[in-house]
C-alpha positions in Angstrom: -8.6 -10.2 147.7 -4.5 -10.3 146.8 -3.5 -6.6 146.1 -0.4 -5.1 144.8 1.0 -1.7 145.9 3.6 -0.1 143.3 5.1 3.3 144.5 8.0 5.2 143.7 9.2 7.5 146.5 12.2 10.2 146.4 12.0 11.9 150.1 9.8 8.8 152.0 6.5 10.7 151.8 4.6 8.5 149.0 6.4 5.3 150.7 4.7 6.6 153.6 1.4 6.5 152.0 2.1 3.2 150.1 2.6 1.6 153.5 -0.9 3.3 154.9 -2.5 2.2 151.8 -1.3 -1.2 151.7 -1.8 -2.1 155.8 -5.5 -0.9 155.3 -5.9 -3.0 151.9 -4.3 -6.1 154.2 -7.8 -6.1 156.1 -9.3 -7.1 153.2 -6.7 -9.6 152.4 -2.7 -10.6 151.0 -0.9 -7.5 150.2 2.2 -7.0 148.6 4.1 -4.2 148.3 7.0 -3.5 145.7 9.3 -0.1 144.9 9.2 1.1 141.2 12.3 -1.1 140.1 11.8 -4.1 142.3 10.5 -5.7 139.4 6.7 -6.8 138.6 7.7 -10.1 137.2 4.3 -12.3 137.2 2.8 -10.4 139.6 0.7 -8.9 138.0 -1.3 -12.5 136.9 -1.6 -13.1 140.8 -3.4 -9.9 141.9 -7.2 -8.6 141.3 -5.9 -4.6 142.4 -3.3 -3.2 141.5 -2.5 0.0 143.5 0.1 2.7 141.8 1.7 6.0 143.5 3.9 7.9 142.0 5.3 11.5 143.9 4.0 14.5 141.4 7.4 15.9 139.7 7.0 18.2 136.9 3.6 17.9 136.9 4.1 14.0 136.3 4.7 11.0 137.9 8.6 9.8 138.2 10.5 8.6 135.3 11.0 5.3 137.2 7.3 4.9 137.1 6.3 6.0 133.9 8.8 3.6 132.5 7.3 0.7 134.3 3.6 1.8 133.2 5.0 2.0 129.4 6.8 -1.3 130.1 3.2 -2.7 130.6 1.0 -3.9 127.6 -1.1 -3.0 125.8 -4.0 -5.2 128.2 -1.8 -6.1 130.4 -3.9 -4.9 132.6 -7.0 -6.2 131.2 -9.9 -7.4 134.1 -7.5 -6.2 136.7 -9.1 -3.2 139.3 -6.8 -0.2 139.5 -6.3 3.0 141.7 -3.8 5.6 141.9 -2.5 8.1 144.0 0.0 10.5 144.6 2.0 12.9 146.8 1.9 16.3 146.0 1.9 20.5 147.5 -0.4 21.9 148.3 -2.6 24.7 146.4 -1.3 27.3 148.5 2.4 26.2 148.2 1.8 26.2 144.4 0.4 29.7 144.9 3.6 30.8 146.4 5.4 30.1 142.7 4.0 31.7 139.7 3.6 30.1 136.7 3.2 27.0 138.3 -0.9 27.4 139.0 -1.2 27.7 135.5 0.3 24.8 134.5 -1.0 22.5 137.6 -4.4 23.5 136.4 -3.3 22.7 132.1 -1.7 19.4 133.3 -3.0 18.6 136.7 -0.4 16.0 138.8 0.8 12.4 138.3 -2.4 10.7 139.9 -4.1 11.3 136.8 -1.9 11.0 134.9 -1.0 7.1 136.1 -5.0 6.0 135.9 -5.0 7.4 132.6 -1.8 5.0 131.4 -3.6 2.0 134.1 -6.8 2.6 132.1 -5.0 2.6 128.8 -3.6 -0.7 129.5 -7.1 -2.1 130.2 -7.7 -1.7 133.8 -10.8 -1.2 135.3 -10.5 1.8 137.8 -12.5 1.5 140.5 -12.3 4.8 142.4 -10.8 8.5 141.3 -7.4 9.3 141.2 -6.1 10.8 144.9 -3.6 13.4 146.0 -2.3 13.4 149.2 -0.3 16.4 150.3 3.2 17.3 151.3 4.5 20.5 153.2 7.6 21.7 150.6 9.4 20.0 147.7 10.8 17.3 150.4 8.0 17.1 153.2 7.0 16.0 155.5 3.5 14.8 155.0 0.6 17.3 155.8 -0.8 16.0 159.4 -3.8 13.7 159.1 -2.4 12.6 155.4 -1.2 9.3 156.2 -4.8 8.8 158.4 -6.6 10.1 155.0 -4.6 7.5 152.8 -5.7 4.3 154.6 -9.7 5.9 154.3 -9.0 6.1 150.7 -7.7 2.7 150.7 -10.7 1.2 152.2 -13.2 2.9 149.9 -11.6 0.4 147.3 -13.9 -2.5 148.6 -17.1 -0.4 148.9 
């Protein structure tokens, strides 16, 4: 199976778990990975799962990576597997911050919110929307989360 990875990364943490995803997808075949701005080009005709992460910021993906999803369209995506993921605190650091439980539970964070726009673009998603977590605005990654990401990634081809 050829895969493509698409992340977008501010601190290293979701490259982190782009890499995990994408080494554990390699066992199942080619992999390629690209940064939000490296340009899809035809890449997207080539591939049979497409893989996008996004850090959650303002209870959103990036603008990098919502401006590639919108550049998409409409069917772009059409007969083409999808997953997504993203980095995120945890529920006790958004605890520590009031209003911001309100809102995470209104709006939820970017993982969602990226299936929803792969979905809308006519891609078949073929496992839920994940979260892996970070310690603080910046990181690092929660121990184990990098471990947890390549798991997720081989649930794609169960």
């Amino acid at each position: 199976m050829k895969s493509l990875v698409i992340f977008d990364s501010l601190y290293g943490n979701t490259e982190k778990i782009a890499q995990s995803i994408s080494h554990a997808l390699s066992e199942q075949g080619e992999v390629a990975i690209l940064r939000v701005g490296e340009g899809l080009t035809d890449q997207l005709a080539r591939v049979e799962l497409l893989v996008v992460g996004s850090p959650t910021q303002r209870l959103r993906a990036t603008d990098g990576m919502n401006n590639l999803l919108n550049s998409i369209p409409k069917n772009g995506l059409k007969d083409l597997k999808v997953a997504a993921f993203d980095t995120r605190l945890t529920w006790e650091a958004i605890e520590k911050t009031p209003p911001l439980p309100f809102f995470v539970k209104i709006l939820g964070y970017a993982a969602e919110r990226i299936a929803r726009q792969l979905k809308s673009k006519g891609g078949e998603l073929v496992i839920p929307p994940e979260g892996f977590f970070v310690q603080g605005m910046e990181g690092p990654l929660v121990e184990g989360e990098v471990e947890r990401a390549a798991a997720w990634a081989r649930k794609l081809f169960a």
